[in-house]
N, C-alpha and C positions, 0 to 999 in steps of 0.2 A: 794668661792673666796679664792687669797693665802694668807698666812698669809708672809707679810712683806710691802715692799715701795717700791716705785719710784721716781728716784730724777734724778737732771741735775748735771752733775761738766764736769768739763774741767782743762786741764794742763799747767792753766796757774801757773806763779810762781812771787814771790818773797823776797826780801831777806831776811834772818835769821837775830832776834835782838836779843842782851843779856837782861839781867834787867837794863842797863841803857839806853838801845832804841840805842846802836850802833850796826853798822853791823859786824856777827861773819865773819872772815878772815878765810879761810884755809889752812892746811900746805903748800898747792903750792903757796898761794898766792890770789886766786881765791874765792872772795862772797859764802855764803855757800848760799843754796837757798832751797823754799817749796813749796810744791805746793798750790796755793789758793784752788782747790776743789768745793765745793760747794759755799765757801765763794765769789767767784767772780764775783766782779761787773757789769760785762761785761754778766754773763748768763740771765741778763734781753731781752738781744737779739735775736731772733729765732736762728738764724744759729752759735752761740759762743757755743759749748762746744757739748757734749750729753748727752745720757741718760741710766740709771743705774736699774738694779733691786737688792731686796736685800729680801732674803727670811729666815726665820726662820722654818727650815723643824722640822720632828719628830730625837730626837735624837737617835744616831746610836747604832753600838754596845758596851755594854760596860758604856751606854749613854753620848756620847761624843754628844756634840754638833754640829749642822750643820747648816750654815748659808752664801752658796753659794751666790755670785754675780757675775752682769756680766754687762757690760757695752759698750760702741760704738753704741748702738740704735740712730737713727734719732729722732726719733719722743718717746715720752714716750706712746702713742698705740702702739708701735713696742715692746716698753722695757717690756710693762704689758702683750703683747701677749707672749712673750717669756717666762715670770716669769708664767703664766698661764697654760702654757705649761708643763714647770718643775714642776710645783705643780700635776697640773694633772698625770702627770710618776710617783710621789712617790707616791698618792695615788694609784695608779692602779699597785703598788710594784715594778717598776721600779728603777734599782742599780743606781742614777744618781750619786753615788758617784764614780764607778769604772771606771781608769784609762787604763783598757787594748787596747790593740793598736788592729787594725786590724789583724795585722800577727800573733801577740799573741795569737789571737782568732781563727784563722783559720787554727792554726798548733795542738791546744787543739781541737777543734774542729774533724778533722781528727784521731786523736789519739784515741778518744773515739768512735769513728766509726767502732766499733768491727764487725757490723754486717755484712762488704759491702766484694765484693768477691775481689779477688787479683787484677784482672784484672779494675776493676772500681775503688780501692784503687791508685792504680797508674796512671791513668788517671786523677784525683782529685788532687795528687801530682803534679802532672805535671802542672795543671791548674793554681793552686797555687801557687808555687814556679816562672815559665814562665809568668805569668799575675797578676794575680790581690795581688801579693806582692808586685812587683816592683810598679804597678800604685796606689795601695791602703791603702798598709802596715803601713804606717805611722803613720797614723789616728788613731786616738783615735774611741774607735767602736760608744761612746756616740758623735761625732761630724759626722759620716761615714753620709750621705747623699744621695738623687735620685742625686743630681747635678754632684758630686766626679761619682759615678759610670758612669753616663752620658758623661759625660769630659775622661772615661776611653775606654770608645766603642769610643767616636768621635777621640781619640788620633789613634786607631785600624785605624778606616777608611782614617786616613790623611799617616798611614805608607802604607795600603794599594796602595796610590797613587804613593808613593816610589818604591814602588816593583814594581806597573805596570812600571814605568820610568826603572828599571833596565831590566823590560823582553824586555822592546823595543830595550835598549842599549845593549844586548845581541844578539837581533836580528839583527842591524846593524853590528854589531861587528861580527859576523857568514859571513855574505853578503859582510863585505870586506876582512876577511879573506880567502872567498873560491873566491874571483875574484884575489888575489895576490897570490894565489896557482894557479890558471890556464895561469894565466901571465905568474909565473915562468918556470909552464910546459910547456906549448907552445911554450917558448922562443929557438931560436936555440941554440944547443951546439956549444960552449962555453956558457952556460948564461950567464948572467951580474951580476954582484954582487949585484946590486942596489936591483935588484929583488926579490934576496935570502931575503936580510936583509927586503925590505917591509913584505914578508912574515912573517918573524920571527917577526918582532914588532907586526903584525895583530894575529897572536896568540899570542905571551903575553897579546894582549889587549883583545882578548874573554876569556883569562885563568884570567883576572882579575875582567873582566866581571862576569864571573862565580861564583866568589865568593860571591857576593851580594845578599841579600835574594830577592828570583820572590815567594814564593809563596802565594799566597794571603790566611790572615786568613778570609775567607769566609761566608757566612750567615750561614751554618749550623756549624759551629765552633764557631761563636759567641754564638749563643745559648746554644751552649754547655756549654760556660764560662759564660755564665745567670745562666742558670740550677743550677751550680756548688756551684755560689755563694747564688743564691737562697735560695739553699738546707741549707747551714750554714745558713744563716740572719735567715731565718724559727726556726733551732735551738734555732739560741737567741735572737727571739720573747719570745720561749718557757722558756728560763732560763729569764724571765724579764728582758734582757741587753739591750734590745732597745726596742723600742713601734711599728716599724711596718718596715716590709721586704721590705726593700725600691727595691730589685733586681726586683721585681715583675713589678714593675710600668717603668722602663727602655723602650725605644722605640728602636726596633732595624730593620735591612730594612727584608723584608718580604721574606721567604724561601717559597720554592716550592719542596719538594720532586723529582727528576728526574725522570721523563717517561721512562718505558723503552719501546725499538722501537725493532721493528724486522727488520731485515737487507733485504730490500727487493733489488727487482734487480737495483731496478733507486738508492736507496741509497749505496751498495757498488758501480756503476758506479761512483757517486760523489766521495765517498772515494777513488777511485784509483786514482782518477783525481785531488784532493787538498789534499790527508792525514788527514782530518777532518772527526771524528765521529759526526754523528747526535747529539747523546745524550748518556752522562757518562754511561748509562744503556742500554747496547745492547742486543740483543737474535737471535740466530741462526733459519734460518728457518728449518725443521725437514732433508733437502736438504744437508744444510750446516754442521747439524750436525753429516751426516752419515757420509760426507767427512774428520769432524773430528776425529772420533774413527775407519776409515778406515786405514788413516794417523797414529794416535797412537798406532794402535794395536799393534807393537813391542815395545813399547816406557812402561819400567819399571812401570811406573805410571799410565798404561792404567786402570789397573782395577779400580784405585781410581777412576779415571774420568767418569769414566763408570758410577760407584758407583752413582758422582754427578750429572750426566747427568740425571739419571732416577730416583732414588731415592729422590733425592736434599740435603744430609746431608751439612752441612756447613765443610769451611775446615778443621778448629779444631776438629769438632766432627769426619770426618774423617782420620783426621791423626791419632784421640785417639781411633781411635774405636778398641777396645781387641777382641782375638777373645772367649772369656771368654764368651762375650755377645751376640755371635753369633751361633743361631740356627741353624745347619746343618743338624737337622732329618725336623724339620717346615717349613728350609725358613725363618727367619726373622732374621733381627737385631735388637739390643735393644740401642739405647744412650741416658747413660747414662753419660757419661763425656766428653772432648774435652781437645786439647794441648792449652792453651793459651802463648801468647808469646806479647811481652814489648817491646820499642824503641830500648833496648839494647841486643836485638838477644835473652833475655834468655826464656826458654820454659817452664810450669809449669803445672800441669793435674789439670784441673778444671770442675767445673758442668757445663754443658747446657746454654747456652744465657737467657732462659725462664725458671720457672716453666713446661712451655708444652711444652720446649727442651726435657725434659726423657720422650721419646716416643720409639716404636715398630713399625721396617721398615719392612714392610713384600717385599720379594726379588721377582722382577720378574725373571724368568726361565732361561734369557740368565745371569742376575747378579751373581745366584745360582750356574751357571755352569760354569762361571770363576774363582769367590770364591771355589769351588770346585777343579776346577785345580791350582788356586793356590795356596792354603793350601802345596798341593802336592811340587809346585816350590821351596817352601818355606822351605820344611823342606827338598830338595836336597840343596838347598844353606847354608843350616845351615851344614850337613853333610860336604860340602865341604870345608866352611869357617872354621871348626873346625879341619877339617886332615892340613889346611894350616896354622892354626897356632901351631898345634904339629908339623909341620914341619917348620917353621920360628916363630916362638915367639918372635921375636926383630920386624920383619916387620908386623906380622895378630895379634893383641892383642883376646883378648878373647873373644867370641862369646855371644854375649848384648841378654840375652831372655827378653824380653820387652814384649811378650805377644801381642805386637799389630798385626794387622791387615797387615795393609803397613809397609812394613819394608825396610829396604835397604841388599844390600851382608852380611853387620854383625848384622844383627838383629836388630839396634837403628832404632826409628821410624822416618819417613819425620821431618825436620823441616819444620813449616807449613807458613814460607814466604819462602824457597827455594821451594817447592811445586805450591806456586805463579808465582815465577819467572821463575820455568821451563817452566810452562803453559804458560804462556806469550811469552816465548822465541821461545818457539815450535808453537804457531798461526803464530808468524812474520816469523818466517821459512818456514813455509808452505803457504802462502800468503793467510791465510785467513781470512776473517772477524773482526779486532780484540776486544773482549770483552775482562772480567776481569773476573779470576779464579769464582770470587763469581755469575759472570751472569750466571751459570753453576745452580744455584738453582730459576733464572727466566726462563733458556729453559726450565728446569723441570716441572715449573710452568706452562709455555705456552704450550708442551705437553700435561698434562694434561686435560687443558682447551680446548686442540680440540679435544682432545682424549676421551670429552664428562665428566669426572671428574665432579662433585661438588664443589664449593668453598668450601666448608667443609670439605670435603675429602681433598683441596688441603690444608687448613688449618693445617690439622692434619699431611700429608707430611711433612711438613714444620715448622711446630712445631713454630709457629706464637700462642703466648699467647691471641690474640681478633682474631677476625672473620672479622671485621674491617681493621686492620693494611693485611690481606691477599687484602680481595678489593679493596684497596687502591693503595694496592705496586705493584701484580704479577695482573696484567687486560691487558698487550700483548697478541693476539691472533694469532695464524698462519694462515696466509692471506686465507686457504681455509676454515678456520672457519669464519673469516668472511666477506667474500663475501656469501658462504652460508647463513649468517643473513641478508647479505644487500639484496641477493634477494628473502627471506623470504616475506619481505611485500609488495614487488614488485606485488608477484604471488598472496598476495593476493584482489587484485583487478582486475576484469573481465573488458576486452578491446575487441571491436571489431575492428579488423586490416582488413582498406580496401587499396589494396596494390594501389598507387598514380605510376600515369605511366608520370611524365615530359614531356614538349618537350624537344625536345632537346636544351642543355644550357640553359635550365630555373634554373635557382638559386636554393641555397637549402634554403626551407623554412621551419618555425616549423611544419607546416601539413607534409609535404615529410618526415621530420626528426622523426615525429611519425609514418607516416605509412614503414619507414622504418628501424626502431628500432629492433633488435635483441631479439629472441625469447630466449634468455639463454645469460647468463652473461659468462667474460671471462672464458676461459677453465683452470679448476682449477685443479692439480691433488689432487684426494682424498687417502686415504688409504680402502682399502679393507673393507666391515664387516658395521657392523653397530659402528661410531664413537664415540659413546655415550655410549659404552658398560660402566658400572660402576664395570672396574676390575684393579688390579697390572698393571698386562700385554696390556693394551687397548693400551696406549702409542707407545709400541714398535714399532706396526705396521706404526710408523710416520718418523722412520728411518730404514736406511736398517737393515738388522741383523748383530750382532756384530761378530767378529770373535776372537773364541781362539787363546792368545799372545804365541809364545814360547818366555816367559820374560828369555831374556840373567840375567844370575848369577853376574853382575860387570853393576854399575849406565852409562847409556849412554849419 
């Protein structure tokens, strides 16, 4: 039990007497006054005043005395659970005397965080700084709470509401914009002035539209900013600053990982038809993909893509790949680093995503032999970029050996969101399908997987630290893989098909509709060979063959 009391007082008050029992006067003019406290007559009452704890802890350092109170409890169970509570934190070595704010703690916090890599360093700034300083910072860390944090996700989902309101008034604001544009067009020359100016107002009002945040911070963003805070409170569990990681207990609404879908024919149909993708995570069927490095083959950046198509390196690791690490007698690539890059464009050579990111890419035969001619391209572009600037040195600055892999005319490597957005630029140009730069290591995947591969193997592709997070995430198959499963256990079951001869216009009934079921399932195209081969090269056979680029010397 703790060592102190619990008592009632209340703020009532009155007047200050001297030693002759008259009231002291103040320089304004004004009664001086005290408060009764405990003394008043009135705390005989349930509801007059409240209640107080008053603890005699172990003295500090220095042994300075310590003798905390706290007061505004309802009920003295309220004020003894509380004093109970604090007695419990100092035995159990908690600092109840330290004053540090949250922000305090969450900026030291970071600081001492030597271990964490650049790129997750500033994502934790970010978090920090953007949320949970603004909604938390205040706080003293001994007062931080599940409730405070709670009230900080519910404040998220009430702005959330906002944003949806502004993508809508964006959307009208689009819809009468482009009807006071076709007004004005369609009007005969002369047009009418009236017209001009509706126009112009309906654009200033989608350009002002425009400015107001639509993006919604999302469930798996939320989590993120759990995680975040998480990870600190964990910390100062650990340094005895508080008794328990309130982050952990937070309710937040429930994520789902996104399915990725492969773009079959009834779903691009939709998509041409409303601009909506099925699902954030799309994949090329082996079809779509030959149409795309058919399409790229002149396109600067084809080899990289190639690269991700079949291989699946990530962008970063991509852009960073040296050719230092690249085995030209084997066959193989080795990554061991990657560009990473920051909200504010800057780019930085970092390790692997994973521990089982530094892996060894062994190249299939058509990878090997573009890498091979480009090597070559690469060292004519250097040759030429370098007589151009011994001959203009105000206009061709000096020729960047970067050592990488991809390069551009002067040798500096891709930035790996222009890399993004060319790829982007270049699907919508060519009207195909549209995925996301990185879905380029789910077709890899899905090849793979009909290409007869191991999830193990696909694992180590992929460079995926659990065996788990592979199953999970890349389980898209290429529809002749599985319709081949679907009629797997079809066939295994013996049927006697007795062929049912109708009258005529007699109805179709389930008897008719079994005896006239189809002996083989849709006609599927397969590749060649046995699909299961467990090789590099098994894949390939799922797209056409690639064709060597004559990659032009200047970015297209």
């Amino acid at each position: 039990m703790f060592d102190g009391s619990i008592y009632k007082r209340c703020k009532c008050t009155e007047p200050k007497r001297d030693d002759d029992g008259q009231p002291i006067i103040r320089a304004n003019g004004k009664p001086a006054t005290r408060e009764l406290g405990s003394a008043c007559p009135l705390l005989e009452k349930r509801e007059h005043g409240t209640w107080y704890y008053y603890l005699n802890l172990p003295a500090g350092p220095g042994g300075v005395r310590r003798r905390p109170r706290k007061g505004g409890f309802p009920t003295s169970k309220a004020a003894k659970k509380a004093a109970q509570k604090i007695w419990g934190e100092v035995t159990g070595g908690i600092d109840v005397d330290s004053k540090e704010t949250v922000a305090a703690y969450l900026n030291r916090w970071l600081d001492k965080r030597v271990d964490l890599k650049r790129s997750t360093r500033e994502g934790y700034r970010d978090t920090i700084d953007r949320v949970l300083i603004p909604a938390l910072g205040h706080l003293a860390m001994r007062e931080l709470s599940e409730r405070h944090i709670q009230e900080m996700f519910k404040q998220i989902w009430e702005y959330n509401k906002v944003k949806e309101a502004n993508r809508v008034a964006v959307q009208q604001a689009k819809v009468e914009c482009d009807e006071a544009y076709r007004a004005w067009k369609d009007a005969p020359v002369p047009r009418p002035p009236h017209l001009r100016q509706r126009w112009n107002t309906a654009k200033a009002a989608l350009k002002e539209a425009r400015t107001k945040p639509r993006q919604n911070t999302g469930p798996a963003t939320q989590r993120r900013i759990r995680n975040t805070l998480a990870s600190a409170l964990g910390d100062a569990v650990t340094e005895k600053l508080i008794a328990e990681n309130w982050a952990k207990s937070v309710s937040l609404p429930q994520y789902e990982r996104p399915e990725a879908l492969v773009w079959t024919d009834e779903r691009v149909a939709r998509w041409k038809l409303t601009g909506e993708k099925p699902s954030p995570v799309m994949v090329w069927t082996p079809e779509q993909t030959g149409q795309f490095l058919d399409a790229a083959a002149g396109h600067p950046m084809y080899i990289m893509w190639h690269l991700m198509v079949f291989r699946a390196p990530r962008r970063g690791e991509a852009a960073g790949l040296p050719w230092s690490e690249v085995d030209m007698t084997r066959g193989t690539a080795r990554i061991v680093e990657q560009l990473s890059v920051n909200t504010a464009y800057e780019v930085w050579e970092d390790t692997p995503k994973s521990r089982a990111g530094k892996r060894s890419l062994t190249l299939d035969h058509a990878t090997f032999a573009l890498l091979k001619a480009w090597r070559d391209v690469q060292k004519a572009q250097r040759a030429e970029w370098e007589q151009k600037h011994h001959d203009d040195p105000t206009k061709y600055g000096p020729y960047v050996d970067s050592g990488k892999v991809f390069t551009q005319a002067d040798g500096s490597p891709w930035h790996p969101i222009n890399v993004s957005q060319t790829f982007e630029r270049f699907v919508k140009r060519r009207g195909l399908p549209p995925i996301r730069l990185h879905d380029l290591r789910h077709c890899a995947a899905s090849l793979s997987l009909a290409a007869g591969l191991s999830m193990k193997a696909i694992q180590a592709l992929l460079g995926h630290s659990n065996y788990q997070l592979t199953a999970d995430t890349y389980t898209s198959l290429m529809p002749q893989f599985e319709q081949a499963a679907a009629n797997a256990t079809v066939d295994l079951v013996p049927r006697r098909h007795v062929a049912a001869q109708p009258a005529s216009g007699e109805p179709l009934t389930v008897a008719r509709a079994v005896a006239e079921q189809p002996s083989e399932g849709p006609e599927i195209t397969t590749p060649e060979g046995d699909v299961r081969a467990q090789t590099n090269n098994a894949h390939l056979r799922l797209v056409p063959p690639p064709v060597l680029p004559d990659v032009p010397s200047d970015v297209a």
